[in-house]
C-alpha distance (Angstrom), angle and dihedral (degrees) to the residues before:
residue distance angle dihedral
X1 . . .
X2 4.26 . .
X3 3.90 89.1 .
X4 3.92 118.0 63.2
X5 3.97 141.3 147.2
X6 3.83 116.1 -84.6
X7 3.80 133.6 175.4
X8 3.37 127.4 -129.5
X9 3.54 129.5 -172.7
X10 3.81 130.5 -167.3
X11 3.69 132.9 167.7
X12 3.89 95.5 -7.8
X13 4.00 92.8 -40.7
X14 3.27 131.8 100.1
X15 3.77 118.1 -154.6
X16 3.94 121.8 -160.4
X17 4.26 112.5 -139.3
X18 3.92 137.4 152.6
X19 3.99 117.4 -108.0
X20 3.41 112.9 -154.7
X21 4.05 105.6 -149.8
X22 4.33 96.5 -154.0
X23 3.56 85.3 53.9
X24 3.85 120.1 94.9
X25 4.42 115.7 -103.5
X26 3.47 80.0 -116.3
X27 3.99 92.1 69.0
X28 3.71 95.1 52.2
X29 3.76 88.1 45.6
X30 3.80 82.5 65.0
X31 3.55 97.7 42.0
X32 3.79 82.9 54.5
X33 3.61 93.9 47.9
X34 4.17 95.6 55.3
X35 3.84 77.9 60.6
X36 3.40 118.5 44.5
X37 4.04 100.9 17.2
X38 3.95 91.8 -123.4
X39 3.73 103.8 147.4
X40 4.31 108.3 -130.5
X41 3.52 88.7 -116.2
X42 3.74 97.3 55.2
X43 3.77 97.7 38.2
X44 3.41 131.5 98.0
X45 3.67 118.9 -169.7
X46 4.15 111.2 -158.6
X47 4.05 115.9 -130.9
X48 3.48 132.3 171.3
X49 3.58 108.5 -72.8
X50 3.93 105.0 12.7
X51 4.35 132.6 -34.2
X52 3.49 130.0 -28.1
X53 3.90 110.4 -109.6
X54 3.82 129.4 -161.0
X55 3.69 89.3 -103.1
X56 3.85 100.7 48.9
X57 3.54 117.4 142.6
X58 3.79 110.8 -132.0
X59 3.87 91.5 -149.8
X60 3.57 91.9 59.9
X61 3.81 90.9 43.2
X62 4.24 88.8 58.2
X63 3.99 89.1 -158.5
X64 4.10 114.4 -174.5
X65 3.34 137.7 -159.6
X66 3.66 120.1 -65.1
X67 4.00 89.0 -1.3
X68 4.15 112.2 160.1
X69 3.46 120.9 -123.0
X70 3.66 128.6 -162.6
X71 3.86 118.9 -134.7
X72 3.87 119.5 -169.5
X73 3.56 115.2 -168.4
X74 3.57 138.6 108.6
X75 4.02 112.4 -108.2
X76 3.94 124.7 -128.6
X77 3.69 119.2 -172.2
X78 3.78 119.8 -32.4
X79 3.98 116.6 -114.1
X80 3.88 104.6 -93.5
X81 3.92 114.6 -121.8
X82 3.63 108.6 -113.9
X83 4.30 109.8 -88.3
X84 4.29 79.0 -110.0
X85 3.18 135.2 8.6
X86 3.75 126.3 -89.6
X87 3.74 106.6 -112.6
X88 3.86 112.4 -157.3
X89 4.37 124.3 -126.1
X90 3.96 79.6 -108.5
X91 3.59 104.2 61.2
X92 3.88 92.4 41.1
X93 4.03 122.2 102.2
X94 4.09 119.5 -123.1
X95 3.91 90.3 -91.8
X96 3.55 95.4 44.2
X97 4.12 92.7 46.4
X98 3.80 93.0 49.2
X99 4.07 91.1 49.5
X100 3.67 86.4 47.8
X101 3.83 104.5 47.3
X102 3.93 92.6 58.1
X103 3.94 94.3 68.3
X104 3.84 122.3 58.3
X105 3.73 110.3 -140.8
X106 3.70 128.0 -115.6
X107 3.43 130.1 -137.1
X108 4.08 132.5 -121.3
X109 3.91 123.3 -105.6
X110 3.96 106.4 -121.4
X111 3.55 98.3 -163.3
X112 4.50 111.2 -45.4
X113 3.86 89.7 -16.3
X114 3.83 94.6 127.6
X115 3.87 87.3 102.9
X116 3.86 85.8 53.2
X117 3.86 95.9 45.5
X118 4.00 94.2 45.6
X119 3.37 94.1 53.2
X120 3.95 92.9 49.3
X121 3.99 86.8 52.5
X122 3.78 93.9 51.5
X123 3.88 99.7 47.9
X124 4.13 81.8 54.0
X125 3.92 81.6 81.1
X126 3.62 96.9 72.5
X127 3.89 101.7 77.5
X128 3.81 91.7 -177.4
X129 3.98 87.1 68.0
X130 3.78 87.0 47.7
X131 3.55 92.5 56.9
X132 4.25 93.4 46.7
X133 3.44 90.3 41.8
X134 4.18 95.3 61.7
X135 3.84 84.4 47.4
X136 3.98 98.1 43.0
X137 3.99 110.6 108.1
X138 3.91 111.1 -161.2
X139 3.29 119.3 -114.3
X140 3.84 130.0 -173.6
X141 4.10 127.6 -60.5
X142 3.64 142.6 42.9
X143 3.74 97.5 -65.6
X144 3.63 95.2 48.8
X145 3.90 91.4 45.3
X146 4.11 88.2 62.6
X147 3.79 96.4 41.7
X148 3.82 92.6 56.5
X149 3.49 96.0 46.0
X150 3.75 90.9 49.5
X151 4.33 83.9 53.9
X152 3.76 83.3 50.9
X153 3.71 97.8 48.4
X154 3.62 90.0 42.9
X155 4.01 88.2 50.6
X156 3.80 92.4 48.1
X157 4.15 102.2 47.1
X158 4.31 83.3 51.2
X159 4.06 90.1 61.5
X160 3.45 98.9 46.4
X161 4.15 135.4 67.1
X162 4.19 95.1 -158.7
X163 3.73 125.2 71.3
X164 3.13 111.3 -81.5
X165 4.22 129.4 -128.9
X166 4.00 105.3 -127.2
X167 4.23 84.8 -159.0
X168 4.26 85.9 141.3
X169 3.29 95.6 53.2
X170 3.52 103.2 43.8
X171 3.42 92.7 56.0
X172 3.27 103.6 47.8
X173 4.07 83.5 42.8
X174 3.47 89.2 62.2
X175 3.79 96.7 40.5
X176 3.89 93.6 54.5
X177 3.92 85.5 36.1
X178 3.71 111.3 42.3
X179 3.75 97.3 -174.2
X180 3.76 98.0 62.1
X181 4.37 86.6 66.9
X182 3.70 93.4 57.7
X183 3.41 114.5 121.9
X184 4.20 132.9 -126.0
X185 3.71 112.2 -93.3
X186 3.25 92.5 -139.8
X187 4.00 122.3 47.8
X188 4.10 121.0 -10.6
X189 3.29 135.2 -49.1
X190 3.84 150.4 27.8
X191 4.10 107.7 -16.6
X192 3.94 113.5 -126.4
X193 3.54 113.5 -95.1
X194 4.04 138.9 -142.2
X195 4.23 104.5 -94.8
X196 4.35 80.3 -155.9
X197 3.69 89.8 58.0
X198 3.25 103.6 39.2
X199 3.98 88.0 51.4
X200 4.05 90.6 47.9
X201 3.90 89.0 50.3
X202 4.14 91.6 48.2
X203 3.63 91.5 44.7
X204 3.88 96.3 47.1
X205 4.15 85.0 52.1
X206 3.67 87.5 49.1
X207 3.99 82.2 66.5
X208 3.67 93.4 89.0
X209 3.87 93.4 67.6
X210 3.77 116.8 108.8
X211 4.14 114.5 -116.3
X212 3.64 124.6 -128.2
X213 3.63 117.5 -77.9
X214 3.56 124.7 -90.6
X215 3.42 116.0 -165.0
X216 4.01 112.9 -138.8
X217 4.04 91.4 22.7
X218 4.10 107.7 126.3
X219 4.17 82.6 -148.4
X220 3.70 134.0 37.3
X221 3.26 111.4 -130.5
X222 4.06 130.6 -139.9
X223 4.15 121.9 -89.1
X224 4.12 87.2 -125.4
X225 3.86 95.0 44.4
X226 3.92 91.7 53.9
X227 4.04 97.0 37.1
X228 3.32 111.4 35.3
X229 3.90 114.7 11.4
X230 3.66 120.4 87.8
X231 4.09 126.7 -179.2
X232 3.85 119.5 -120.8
X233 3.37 120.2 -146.6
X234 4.25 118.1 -145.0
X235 3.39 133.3 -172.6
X236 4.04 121.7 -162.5
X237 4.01 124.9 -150.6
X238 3.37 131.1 178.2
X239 4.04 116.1 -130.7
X240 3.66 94.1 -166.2
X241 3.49 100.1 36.6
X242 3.78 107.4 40.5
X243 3.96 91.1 164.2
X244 3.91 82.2 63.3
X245 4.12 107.8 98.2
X246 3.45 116.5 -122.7
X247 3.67 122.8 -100.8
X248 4.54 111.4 -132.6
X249 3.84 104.8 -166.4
X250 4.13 116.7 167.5
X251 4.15 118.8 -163.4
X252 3.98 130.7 166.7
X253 3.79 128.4 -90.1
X254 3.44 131.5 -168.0
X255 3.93 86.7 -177.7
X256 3.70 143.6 49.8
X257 3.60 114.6 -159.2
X258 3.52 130.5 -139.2
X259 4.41 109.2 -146.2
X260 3.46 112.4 -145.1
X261 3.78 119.8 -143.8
X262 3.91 144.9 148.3
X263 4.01 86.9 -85.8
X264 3.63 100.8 46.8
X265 3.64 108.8 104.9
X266 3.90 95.7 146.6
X267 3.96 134.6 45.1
X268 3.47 99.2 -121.9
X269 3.66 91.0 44.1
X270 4.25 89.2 58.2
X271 3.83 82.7 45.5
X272 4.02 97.2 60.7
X273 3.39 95.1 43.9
X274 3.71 89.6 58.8
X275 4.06 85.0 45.5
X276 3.78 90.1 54.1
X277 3.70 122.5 38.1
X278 3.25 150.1 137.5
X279 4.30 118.8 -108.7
X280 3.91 140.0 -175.2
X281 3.94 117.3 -128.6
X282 3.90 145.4 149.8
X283 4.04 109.8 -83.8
X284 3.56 108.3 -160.9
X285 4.04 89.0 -157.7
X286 4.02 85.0 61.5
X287 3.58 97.0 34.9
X288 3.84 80.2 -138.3
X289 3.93 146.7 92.2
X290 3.62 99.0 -84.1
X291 4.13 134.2 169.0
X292 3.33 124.6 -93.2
X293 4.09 136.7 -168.6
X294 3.78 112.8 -125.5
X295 3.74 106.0 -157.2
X296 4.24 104.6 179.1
X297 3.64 131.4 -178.1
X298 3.86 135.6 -176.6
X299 3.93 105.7 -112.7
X300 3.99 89.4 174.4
X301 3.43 122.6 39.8
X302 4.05 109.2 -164.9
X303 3.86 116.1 -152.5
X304 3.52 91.7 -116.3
X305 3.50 112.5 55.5
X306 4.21 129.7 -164.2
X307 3.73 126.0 -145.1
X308 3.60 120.5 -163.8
X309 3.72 117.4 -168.5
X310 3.90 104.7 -158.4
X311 3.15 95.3 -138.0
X312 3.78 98.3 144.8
X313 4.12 121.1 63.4
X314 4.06 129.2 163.4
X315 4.01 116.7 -97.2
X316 3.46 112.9 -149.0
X317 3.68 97.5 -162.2
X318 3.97 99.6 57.7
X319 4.05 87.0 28.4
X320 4.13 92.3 -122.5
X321 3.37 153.8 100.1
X322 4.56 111.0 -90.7
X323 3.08 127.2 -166.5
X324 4.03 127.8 -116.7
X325 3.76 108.8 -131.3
X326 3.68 105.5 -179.5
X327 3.50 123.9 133.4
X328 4.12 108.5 -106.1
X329 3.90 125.7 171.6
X330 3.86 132.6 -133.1
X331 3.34 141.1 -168.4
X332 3.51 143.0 -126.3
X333 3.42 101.5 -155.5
X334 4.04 107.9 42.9
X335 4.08 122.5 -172.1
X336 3.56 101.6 -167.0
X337 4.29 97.0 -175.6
X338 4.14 83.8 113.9
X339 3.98 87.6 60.1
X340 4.05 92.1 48.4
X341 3.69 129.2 80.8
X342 3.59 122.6 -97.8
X343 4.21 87.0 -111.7
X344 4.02 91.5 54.7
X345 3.92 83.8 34.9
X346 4.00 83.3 68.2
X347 3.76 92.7 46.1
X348 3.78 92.9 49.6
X349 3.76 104.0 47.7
X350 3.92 101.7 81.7
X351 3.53 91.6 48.0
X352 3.30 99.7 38.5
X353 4.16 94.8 52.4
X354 4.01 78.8 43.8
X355 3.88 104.5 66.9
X356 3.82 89.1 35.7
X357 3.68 88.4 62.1
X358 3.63 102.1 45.2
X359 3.72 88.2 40.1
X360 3.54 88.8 62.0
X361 3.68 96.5 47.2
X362 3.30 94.0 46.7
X363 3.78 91.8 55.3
X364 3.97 88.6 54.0
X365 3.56 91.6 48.4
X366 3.99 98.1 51.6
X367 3.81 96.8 43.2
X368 3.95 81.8 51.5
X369 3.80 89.4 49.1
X370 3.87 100.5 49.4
X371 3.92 93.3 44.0
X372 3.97 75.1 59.4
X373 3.52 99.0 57.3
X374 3.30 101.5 35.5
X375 4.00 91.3 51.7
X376 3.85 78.9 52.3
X377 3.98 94.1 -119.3
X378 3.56 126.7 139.3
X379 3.77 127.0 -105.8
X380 3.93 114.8 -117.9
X381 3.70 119.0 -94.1
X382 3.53 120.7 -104.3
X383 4.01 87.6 -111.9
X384 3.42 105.9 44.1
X385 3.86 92.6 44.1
X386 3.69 133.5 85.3
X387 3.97 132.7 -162.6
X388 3.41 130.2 -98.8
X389 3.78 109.3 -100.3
X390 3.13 106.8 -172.6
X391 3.90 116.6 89.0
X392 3.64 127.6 -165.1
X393 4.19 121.1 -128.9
X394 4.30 117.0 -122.3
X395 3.61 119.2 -165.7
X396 3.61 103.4 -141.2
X397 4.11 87.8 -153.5
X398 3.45 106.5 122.0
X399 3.97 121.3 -157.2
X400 3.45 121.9 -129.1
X401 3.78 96.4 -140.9
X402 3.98 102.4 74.9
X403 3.83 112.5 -123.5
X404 3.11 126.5 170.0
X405 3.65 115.6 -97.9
X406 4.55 116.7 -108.4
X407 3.45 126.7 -124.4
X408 3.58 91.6 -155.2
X409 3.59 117.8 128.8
X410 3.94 121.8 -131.9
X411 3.78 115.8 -129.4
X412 3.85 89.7 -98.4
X413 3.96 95.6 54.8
X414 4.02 86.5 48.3
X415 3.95 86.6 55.2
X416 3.48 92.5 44.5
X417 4.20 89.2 47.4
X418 3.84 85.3 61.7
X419 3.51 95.1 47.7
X420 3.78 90.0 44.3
X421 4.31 87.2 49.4
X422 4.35 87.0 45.3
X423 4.39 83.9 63.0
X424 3.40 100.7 -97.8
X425 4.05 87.6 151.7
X426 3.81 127.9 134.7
X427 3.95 117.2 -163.3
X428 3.92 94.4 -72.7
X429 4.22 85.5 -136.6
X430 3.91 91.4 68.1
X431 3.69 90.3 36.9
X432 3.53 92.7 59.3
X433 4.08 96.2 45.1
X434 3.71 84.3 54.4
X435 3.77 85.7 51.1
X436 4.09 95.6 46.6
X437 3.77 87.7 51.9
X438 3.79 90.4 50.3
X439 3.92 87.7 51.9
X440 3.89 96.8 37.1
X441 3.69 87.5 59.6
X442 3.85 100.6 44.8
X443 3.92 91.5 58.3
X444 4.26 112.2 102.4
X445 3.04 108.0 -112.2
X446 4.02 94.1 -135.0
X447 4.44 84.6 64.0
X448 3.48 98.5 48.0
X449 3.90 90.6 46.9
X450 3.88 75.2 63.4
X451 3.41 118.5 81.5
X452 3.61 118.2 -145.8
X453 3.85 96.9 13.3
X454 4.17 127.2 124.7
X455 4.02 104.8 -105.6
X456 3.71 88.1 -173.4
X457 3.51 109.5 26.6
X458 3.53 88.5 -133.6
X459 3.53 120.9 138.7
X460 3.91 151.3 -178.5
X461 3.93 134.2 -157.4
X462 3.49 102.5 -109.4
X463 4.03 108.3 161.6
X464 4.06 131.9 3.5
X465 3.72 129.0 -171.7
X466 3.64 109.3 -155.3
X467 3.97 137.4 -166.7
X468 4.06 122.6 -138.7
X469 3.68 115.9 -164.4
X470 3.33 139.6 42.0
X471 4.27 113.8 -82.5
X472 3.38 125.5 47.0
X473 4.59 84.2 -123.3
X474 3.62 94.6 69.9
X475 3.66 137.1 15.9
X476 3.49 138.0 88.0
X477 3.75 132.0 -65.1
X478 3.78 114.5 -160.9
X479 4.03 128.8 179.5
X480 4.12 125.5 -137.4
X481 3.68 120.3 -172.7
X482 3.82 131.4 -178.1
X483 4.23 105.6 -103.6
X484 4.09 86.7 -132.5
X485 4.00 88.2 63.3
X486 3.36 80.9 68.7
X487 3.69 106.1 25.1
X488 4.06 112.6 31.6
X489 4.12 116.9 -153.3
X490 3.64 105.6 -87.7
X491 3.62 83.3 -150.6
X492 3.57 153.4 -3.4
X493 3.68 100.0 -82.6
X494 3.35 92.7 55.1
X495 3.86 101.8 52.6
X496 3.83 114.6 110.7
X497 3.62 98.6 52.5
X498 3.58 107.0 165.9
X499 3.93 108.4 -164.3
X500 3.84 128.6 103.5
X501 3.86 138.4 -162.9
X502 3.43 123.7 -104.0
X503 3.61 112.6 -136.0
X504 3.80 108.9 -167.2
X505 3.77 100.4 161.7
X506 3.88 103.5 -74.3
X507 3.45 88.5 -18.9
X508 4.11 109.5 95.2
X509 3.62 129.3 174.5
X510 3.92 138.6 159.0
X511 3.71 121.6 -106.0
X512 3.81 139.4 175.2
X513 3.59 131.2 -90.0
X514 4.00 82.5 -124.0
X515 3.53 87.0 65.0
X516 3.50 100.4 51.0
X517 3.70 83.7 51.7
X518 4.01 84.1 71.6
X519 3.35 93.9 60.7
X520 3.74 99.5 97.6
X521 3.50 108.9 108.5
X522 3.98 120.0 -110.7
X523 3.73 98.0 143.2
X524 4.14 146.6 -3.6
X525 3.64 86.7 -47.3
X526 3.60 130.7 104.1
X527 3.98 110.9 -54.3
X528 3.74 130.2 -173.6
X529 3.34 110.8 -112.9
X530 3.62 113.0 157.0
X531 4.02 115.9 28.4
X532 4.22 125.6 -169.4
X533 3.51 110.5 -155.3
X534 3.86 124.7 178.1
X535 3.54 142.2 178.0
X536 3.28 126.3 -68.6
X537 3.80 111.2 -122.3
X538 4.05 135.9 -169.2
C-alpha cells in the first residue's frame, strides 16, 4: 500500500500521521510540519543512513508501518485551522451548490505568497490549459513535479467554497524553484517575490504538457509551444558602419514587453519602443563596440498573449530594484497587426477585417434584441424574418499610439439600427452559422495548420496581475480575471459582460470593468503589471 502509519517524534512528542510513498519527501515534510510547527527549511527528518532530502526516493528509504522518525528542528507557529471548515461541492445541498458555483475561490497567503497566488488566479484564464491540465499524467523530474501539483491545486480549489491553503504547491514551488524559499533580510519569514518570475518559472514547467493533436504532424508538439509562445523576428544594422550587412536572427517568446519611459503614456506605445530600439554590440568591420538598430517583429502570434509592463529596473545608487510609477494606459481590446511582420501581416488581414465586422454586427443585433425583451415584444420568426444586409466596413490599420477604441456609430450603423428596431431580424442561430462560415473561410490556411496560433490577431484582456506599492521587495501582488473565464455566456444576450473577479489572496470579490480601467499605474496604488490577453473568438 503507498500510504501507511508512521511516527514521528519531535521535542519529546511523538505525533502519529500517514506517509504516502508516491508522493514527493517534500509532502511528508509538510504533513510533518502541520504537526510539529518545524518549518521545511529548518527540519531535518532522520533516515537510515543520513537526512531525508526533497528528492528522496521512498523505495530506497524501505519505510514500514508504524516506523519512528526523528525530526530536528525548532518549531515556529503551528498552521491555524481554517475559522470553519471547508465544506466540499459534494456534501452541499442544491441551494447551497448553486450559491457556491457562482464565485471562484481564493486562496490563503502563507507568509508573502500573494505574488504566488496572483499569478495562479491569472493563468486560470487560459481554458485550453485547464483542459490539458485534467488530462496531464506526471511524469518524472522537476518540471513535471510543479505541473502536477498545479492540476492538483487546480482540482482541489474547484471542490471547495472557502479559500483554499496552496501548502502543496508552495512547497514543491520552492523545491523545484529554490529562490522563492529565501527568506527577508530583514525580520522573519519568506521574502516577497517577483509575480513576473514566478509566472515565467510556472509557465516554463508547464513545458512538459503534451499539445493538442495534429493529425499528419511527424512530432507532437508541447501545450506551451502551441498556446502561448510566439517567434520574434529581429533585424540588426549597423549605424556606424552602414556598409556592414545586417544580421536577421529569430528566437521564441512567451512575452512581449511593454518599456516604460517618460513618453509612454499608452501600452502599445511602451510596446514599440521595445520593438524598435537602439543597442550596443561588437562590429567586426570596426573591430569595436559599436551601435546597432534593433528592428523586431512578431512572426507568431500565440492565442494567448503576455504583457509585461517593465515596471521594475535595478538602481545602482540605493543597490535595488524601484519601482516605475507612471501612469500608462491599456486596452481591452488589443489589435496587434502593428507588432507582426509584414509576411504574417498578409496572413492576418482577412481575418482580422472578418471578426471586426461580425463583431460589429453582432453588437447591433444584440442591443436590438434586448430592447426587445425588455419592451416585452417577441423576436421575429425564423420564416417571416430576413437578415440584415447591410454590412459595415473595418479598416484593419491599426495605430501605433493606443487609444481607446469608440463606440460611436457611423451614419450607416445608425441606419442600419433603425432597420434592425423596424424587425429586420433573422433567427440569430442561422445568422451566426452564416457568420462562422464567413470567418472559417477567411483564416490562412498556413495559421490554422498551426495549432495554438492567433488567426486574427485580435485580442481581449482577459487576466492582470498587478503590484501596489512602491519596490519591487515588498508590496502587494493581486490577481483580476474576466468573470466569463470562469463563467461563459449561456447565450447571446448575455455576451459582453463586463465585470471581473477580484482575487485578493482568499479574499474574492466582483468589480467593474470601470475599475479595472484604474488600474494604470500613476502612484503607490494598484498598477498593472502583468496583462493576459487572448483571442477573441465567435
Amino acid at each position: 500500500m503507498p500510504t501507511i502509519p508512521v511516527s514521528v517524534k519531535h521535542a519529546g512528542k511523538t505525533h502519529q500521521i500517514q506517509l504516502d510513498t508516491d508522493a514527493p519527501a517534500t509532502s511528508f515534510k509538510q504533513s510533518v510540519y502541520e504537526v510539529t510547527g518545524v518549518p521545511p527549511d529548518r527540519m531535518k527528518i532522520m533516515i537510515k543512513g543520513g537526512v531525508l532530502r526533497d528528492d528522496t526516493d521512498w523505495g530506497k528509504v524501505g519505510p514500514k508501518p508504524n516506523q519512528t522518525f526523528m525530526v530536528v528542528g525548532t518549531a515556529g507557529e503551528l498552521p491555524k485551522p481554517p475559522p470553519k471548515p471547508i465544506v466540499f461541492l459534494e456534501d452541499m445541498d442544491d441551494t447551497e451548490l448553486a450559491e457556491a458555483l457562482s464565485m471562484p475561490v481564493g486562496l490563503k497567503n502563507l507568509g508573502n505568497t500573494c505574488y504566488m497566488n496572483a499569478t495562479v488566479q491569472a493563468l486560470r484564464a487560459i481554458p485550453e490549459l485547464q483542459n490539458a491540465l485534467k488530462d496531464y499524467i506526471p511524469t518524472t523530474g522537476p518540471q513535471a513535479l510543479l505541473t502536477g501539483a498545479m492540476r492538483d491545486l487546480y482540482d482541489s480549489m474547484g471542490r471547495t467554497t472557502e479559500g483554499f491553503p496552496p501548502y502543496s504547491f508552495l512547497q514543491i514551488l520552492r523545491t523545484v524553484v529554490p529562490q522563492f524559499a529565501e527568506q527577508a533580510r530583514h525580520g522573519s519569514g519568506p521574502a516577497q517575490q517577483d509575480a513576473e518570475e514566478c509566472w515565467t518559472q510556472i509557465v516554463n514547467s508547464l513545458s512538459v504538457i503534451p499539445g493538442a493533436v495534429v493529425p499528419g504532424a511527424p512530432v507532437r508538439k508541447k501545450f506551451v509551444e502551441q498556446f502561448m509562445t510566439g517567434e520574434m523576428t529581429s533585424e540588426l544594422k549597423c549605424i556606424e558602419a552602414p556598409e556592414e550587412p545586417s544580421t536577421t536572427m529569430t528566437e521564441k517568446i512567451m512575452k512581449v514587453s511593454c518599456n516604460i519611459s517618460k513618453e509612454t503614456n499608452y501600452m502599445t506605445t511602451g510596446i514599440m519602443s521595445s520593438l524598435d530600439q537602439t543597442i550596443e554590440k561588437f562590429s567586426t568591420t570596426l573591430g569595436r563596440e559599436a551601435q546597432y538598430t534593433q528592428h523586431s517583429r512578431i512572426s507568431r502570434l500565440p492565442s494567448n498573449l503576455m504583457i509585461h509592463m517593465v515596471r521594475f529596473h535595478w538602481r545602482r545608487d540605493i543597490n535595488k530594484k524601484a519601482k516605475i510609477m507612471r501612469k500608462v494606459k491599456f486596452p481591452f481590446e488589443l489589435d496587434a497587426m502593428d507588432m507582426v511582420t509584414d509576411d504574417l501581416k498578409r496572413k492576418l488581414a482577412n481575418c482580422n477585417g472578418k471578426i471586426k465586422e461580425i463583431e460589429r454586427e453582432r453588437a447591433e443585433r444584440r442591443k436590438v434584441r434586448k430592447k426587445m425583451k425588455s419592451g416585452g415584444a417577441s423576436e421575429p420568426s425564423r420564416s417571416s424574418a430576413t437578415a440584415s444586409a447591410s454590412v459595415v466596413a473595418v479598416s484593419d490599420t491599426a495605430t501605433t499610439e493606443d487609444v481607446p477604441m469608440s463606440d460611436a456609430n457611423t451614419e450607416q450603423d445608425k441606419g442600419k439600427g433603425k432597420a434592425l428596431a423596424a424587425g429586420e431580424l433573422e433567427d440569430e442561430e442561422a445568422v451566426r452559422e452564416r457568420e462562422k462560415q464567413a470567418f472559417i473561410a477567411s483564416i490562412d490556411p498556413e495559421l490554422k495548420a498551426d495549432t495554438g496560433a492567433s488567426i486574427t490577431a485580435l485580442f481581449e484582456l482577459c487576466a492582470i496581475v498587478t503590484h501596489k506599492g512602491a519596490s519591487a521587495e515588498s508590496g502587494h501582488y493581486i490577481g483580476f480575471v474576466k468573470k466569463d473565464a470562469f463563467h461563459p455566456p449561456r447565450s447571446y444576450l448575455e455576451e459582453g459582460d463586463e465585470d471581473w473577479y477580484q482575487f485578493d489572496d482568499e479574499k474574492v470579490s466582483v468589480v467593474t470593468q470601470e475599475k479595472v480601467s484604474t488600474l494604470d499605474g500613476g502612484g503607490e496604488s494598484a498598477s498593472a503589471y502583468i496583462l493576459l490577453y487572448r483571442e477573441k473568438r465567435l
